[in-house]
C-alpha positions as a Python dict, from the first residue, in 0.01 Angstrom:
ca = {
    (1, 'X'): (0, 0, 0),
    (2, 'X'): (-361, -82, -185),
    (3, 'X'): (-478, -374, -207),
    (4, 'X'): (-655, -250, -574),
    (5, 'X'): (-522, -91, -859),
    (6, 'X'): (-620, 222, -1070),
    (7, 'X'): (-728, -41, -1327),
    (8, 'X'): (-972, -232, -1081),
    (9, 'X'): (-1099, 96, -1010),
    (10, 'X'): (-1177, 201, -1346),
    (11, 'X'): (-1314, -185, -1428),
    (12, 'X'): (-1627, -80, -1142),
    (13, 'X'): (-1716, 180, -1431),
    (14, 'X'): (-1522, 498, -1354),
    (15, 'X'): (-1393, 728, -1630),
    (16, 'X'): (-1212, 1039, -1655),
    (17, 'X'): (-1452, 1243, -1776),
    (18, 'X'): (-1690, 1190, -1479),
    (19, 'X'): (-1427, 1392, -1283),
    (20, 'X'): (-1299, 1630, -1553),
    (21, 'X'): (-947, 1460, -1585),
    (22, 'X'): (-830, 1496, -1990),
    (23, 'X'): (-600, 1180, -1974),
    (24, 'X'): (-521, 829, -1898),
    (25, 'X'): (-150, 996, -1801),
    (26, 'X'): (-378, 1226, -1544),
    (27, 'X'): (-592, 967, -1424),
    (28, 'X'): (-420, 685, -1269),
    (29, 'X'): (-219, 911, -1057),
    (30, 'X'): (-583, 1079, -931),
    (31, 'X'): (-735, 689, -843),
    (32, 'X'): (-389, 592, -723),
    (33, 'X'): (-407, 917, -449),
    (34, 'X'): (-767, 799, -381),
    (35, 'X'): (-672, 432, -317),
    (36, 'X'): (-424, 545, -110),
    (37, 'X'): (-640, 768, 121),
    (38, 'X'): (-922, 515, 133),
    (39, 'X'): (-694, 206, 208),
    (40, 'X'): (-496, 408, 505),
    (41, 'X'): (-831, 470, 640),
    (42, 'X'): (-966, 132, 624),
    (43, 'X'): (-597, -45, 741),
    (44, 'X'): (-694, 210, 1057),
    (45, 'X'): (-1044, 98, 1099),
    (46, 'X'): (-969, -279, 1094),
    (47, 'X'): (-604, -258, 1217),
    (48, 'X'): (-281, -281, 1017),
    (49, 'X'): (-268, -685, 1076),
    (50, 'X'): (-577, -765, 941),
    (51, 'X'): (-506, -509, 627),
    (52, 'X'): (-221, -691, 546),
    (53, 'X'): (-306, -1034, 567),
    (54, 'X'): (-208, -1268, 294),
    (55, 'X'): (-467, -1551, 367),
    (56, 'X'): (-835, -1615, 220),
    (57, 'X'): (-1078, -1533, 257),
    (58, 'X'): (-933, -1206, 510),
    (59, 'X'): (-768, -1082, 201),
    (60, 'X'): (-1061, -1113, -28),
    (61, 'X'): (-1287, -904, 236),
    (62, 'X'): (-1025, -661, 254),
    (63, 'X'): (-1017, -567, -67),
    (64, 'X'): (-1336, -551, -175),
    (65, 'X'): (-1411, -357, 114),
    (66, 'X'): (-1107, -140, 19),
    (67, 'X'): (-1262, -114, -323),
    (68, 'X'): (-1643, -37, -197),
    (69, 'X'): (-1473, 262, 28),
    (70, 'X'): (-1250, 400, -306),
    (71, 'X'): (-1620, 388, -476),
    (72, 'X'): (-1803, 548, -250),
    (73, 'X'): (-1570, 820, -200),
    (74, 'X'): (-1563, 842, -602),
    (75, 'X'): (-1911, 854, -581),
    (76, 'X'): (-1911, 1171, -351),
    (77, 'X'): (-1639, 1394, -528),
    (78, 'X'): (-1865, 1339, -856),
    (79, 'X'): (-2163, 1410, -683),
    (80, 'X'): (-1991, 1734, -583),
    (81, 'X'): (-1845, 1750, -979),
    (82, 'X'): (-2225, 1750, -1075),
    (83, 'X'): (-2368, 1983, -808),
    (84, 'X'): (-2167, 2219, -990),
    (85, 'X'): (-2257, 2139, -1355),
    (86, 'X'): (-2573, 2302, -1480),
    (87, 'X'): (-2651, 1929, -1713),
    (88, 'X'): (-2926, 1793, -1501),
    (89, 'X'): (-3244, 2015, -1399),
    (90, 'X'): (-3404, 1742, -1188),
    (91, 'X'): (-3049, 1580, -1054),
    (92, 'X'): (-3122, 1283, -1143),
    (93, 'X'): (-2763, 1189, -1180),
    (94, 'X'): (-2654, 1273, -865),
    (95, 'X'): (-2952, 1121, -679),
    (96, 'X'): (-2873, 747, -857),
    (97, 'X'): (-2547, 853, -738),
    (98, 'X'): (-2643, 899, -386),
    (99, 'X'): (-2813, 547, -359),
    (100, 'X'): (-2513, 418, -558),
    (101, 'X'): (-2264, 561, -287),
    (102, 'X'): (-2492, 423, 23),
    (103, 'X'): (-2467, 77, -144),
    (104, 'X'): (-2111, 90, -139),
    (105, 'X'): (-2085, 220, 195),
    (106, 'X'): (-2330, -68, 334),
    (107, 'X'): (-2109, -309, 206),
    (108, 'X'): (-1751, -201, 305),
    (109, 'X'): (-1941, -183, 630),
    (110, 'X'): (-2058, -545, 625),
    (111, 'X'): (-1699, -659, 520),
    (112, 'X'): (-1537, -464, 787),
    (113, 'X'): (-1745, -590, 1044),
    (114, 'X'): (-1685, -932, 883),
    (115, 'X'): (-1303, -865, 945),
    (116, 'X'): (-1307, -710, 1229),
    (117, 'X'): (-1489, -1030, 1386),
    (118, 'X'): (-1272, -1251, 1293),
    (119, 'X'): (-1474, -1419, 1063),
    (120, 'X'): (-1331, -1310, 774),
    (121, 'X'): (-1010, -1515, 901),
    (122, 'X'): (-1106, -1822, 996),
    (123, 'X'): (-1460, -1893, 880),
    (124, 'X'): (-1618, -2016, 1154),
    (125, 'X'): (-1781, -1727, 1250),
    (126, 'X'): (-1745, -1848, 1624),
    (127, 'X'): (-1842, -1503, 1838),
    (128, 'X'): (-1885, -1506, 2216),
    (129, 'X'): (-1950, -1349, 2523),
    (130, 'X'): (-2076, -1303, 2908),
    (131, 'X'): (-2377, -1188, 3033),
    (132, 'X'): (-2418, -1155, 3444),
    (133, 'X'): (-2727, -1086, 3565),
    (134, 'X'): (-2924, -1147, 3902),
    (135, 'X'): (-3291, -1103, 4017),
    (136, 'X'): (-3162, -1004, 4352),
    (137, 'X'): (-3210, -552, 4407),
    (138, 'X'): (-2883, -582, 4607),
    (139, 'X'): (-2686, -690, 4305),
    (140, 'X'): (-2777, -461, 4027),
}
């Protein structure tokens, strides 16, 4: 299940109209499908565990990366609504779009990598690992 709602979605600034929908009645069930996609997507990126955990911060990360993924995809389907509309001559809508969409993107992929390190669970940001190495030929 989301972690967001249709509402949360349409508090980032997203109306019907930008996606040719006539009413409220039509709308929430189009975000809702959205949300859905996007947050089965992301539970599969960071696993199913961290998706549904209940604690802070883990939660918080989750869903506002769950939120930046539902706005970047919103971004693309009305970037593909306006390649198709003939109300920009120089696309500048779509192109503030476009840098709109990467800025959501860059985020959910900070706060995934945030989750999937752990980080996002504990807060210590502890991260390790083992290098071996020798100057000897024989044991490269």
């Amino acid at each position: 299940m989301a972690k967001n709602t249709a509402a949360e979605i349409v508090d980032l600034g997203f109306t019907k109209e930008m996606f040719g929908i006539k009413s409220d009645i039509e709308f929430t069930p189009f975000l809702d499908k959205v949300l859905a996609i996007q947050g089965g997507l992301l539970s599969g990126r960071i696993g199913a565990a961290s998706y549904a955990s209940a604690t802070s911060p883990a939660q918080d990360y989750v869903k506002q990366a769950e939120a930046c993924v539902v706005a970047a995809e919103l971004c693309r389907r009305r970037i593909l609504r306006l390649a198709t509309e003939s109300k920009t001559e120089d696309g500048t809508d779509a192109k503030k779009l476009r840098t709109t969409r990467k800025e959501f993107i860059e985020e959910a992929e900070a706060l995934i990598v945030k989750i999937n390190a752990g980080t996002a669970t504990d807060g210590s940001g502890f991260a390790s690992g083992v290098s071996v190495s020798s100057h000897f030929a024989e044991d490269a």
